[in-house]
C-alpha positions as CSV (number, residue, x, y, z in Angstrom):
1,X,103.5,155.6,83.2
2,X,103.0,158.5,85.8
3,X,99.6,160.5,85.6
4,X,100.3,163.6,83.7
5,X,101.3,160.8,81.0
6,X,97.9,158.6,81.4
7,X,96.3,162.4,80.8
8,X,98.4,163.6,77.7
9,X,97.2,159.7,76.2
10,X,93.7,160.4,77.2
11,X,93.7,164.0,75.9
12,X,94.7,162.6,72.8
13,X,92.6,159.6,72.3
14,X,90.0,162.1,72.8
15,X,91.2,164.4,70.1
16,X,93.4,166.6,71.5
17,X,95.8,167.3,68.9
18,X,98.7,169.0,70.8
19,X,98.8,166.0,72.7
20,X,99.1,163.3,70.3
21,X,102.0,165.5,68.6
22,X,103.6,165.5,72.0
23,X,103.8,162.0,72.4
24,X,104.5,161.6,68.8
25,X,107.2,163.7,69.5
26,X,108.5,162.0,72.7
27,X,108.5,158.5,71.4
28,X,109.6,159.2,67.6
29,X,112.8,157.6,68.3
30,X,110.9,154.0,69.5
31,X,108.3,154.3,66.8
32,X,111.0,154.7,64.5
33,X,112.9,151.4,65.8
34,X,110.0,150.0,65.5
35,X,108.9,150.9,61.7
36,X,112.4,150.1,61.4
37,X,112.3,146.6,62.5
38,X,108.9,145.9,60.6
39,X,109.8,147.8,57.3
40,X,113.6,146.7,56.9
41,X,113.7,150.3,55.0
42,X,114.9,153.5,56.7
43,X,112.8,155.9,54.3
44,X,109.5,154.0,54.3
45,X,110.1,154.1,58.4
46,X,110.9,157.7,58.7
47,X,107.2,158.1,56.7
48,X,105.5,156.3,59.1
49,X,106.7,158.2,61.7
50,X,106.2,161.3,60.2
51,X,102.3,160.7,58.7
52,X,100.7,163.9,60.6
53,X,101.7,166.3,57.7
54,X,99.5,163.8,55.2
55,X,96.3,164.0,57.8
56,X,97.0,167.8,57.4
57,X,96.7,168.2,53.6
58,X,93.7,165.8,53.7
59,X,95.6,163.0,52.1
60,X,95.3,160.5,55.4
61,X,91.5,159.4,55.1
62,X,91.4,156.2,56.6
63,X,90.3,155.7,60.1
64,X,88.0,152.9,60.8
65,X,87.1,153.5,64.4
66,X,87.6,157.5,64.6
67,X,84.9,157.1,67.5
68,X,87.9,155.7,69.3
69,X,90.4,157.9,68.3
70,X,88.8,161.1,66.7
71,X,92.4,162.8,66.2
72,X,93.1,160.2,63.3
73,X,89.7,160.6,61.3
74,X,89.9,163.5,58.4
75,X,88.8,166.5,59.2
């Protein structure tokens, strides 16, 4: 991981929102394996990877430690 990268994660742990898209964005194609691999269903994966449209409509309320990562907690 280069520096620009270590600053688009900080940005968005710190609630930079066109940051965490960005590296949504970048890395769909991993998390996707990934939800893949855990789910063993290809629509149920593609929703994980696509859950920022439910934090927009105010459907995504859970966020334990939004402290952390203040881009996840509803607002």
């Amino acid at each position: 991981m280069d520096a620009s990268e270590r600053e688009q994660y900080r940005a968005a742990i710190q609630g930079d929102r066109e940051a965490f898209e960005m590296i949504i964005r970048t890395n769909s194609r991993a998390l996707f394996a990934i939800a893949y691999g855990i789910l063993q269903d290809r629509g149920e994966a593609e929703d994980v990877v696509h859950w920022q449209p439910l934090r927009d409509t105010g459907h995504m309320t859970f966020c334990e430690n939004a402290d952390l990562f203040p881009i996840l907690a509803k607002g």
